[in-house]
N, C-alpha and C positions, 0 to 999 in steps of 0.2 A: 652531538648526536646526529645519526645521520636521517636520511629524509626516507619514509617507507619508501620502498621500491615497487612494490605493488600500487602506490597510488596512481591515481591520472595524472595525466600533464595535462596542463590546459591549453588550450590552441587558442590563441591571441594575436592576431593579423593586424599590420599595421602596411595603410598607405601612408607615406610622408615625405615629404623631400628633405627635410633638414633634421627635425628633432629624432634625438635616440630612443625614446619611447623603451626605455630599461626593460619594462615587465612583456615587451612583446616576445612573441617567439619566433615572429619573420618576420619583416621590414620592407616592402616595396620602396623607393624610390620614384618611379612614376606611375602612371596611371598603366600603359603596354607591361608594366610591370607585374602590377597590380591585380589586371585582368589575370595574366596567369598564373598569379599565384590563389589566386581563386580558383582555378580550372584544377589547380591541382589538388585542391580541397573541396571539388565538386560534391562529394559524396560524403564528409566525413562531417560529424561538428564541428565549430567555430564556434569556441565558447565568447569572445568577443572580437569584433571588427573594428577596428580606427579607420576613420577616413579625414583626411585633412582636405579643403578645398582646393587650393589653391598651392600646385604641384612645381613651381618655378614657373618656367614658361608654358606648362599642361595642366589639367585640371582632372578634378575626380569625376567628371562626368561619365568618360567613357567606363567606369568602374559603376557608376549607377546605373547606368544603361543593361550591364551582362548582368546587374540583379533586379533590375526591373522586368527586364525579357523572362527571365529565369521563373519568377512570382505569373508573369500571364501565360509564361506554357504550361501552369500549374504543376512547378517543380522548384518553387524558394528554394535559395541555399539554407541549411539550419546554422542559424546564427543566434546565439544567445542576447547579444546586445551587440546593436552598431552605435560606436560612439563617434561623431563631428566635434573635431575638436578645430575649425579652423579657424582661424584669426578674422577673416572674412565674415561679415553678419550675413549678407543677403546671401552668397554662394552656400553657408555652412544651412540659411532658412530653405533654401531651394535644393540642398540633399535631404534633408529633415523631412522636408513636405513630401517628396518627390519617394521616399523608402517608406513612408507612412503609410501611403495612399494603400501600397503594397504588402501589408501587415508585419512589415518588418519591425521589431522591437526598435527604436534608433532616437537617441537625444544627443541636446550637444552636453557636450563635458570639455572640461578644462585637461591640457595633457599633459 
């Protein structure tokens, strides 16, 4: 049977260096990645965000930074949920804390 065509797709963004993250719908690779593919979704929903910490040799910071600024120019991106999924405790607790403060929806989850 096929899938309505009228339904939504869901928009499901993934930063990650390594894992395939199946259910997403785009994939950054790094963090300059990241960022733009954020920019490119400035205005639309994002029914979920993956952020991994720890990017190879980059990290997701500069990606919480463009949604921190984002949340104090009072203009969040709409994000249904941001999920940390990274192998890192204190990096994956210092995204958590850091999109929180910001009212961003954001826990960690397993990917």
């Amino acid at each position: 049977m096929n899938a309505n065509p009228a339904a939504p797709t869901l928009v499901i963004l993934a930063i990650d260096d390594l894992r395939p993250l199946p259910r997403a719908t785009r994939i950054a690779r790094t963090s300059g990645e990241g960022v733009q593919l954020l920019r490119e979704h400035r205005d639309a929903f994002i029914d979920e965000l993956w952020l991994d910490h720890d990017l190879g040799d980059d990290s997701i910071m500069p990606v919480v930074t463009l949604l921190e600024e984002a949340a104090f120019n009072g203009r969040p991106f709409d994000i249904g949920a941001i999920l940390v999924h990274s192998a890192n405790p204190i990096g994956a607790q210092t995204v958590v804390r850091s999109l929180t403060y910001w009212n961003y929806h954001v826990r960690r989850a397993t990917a």
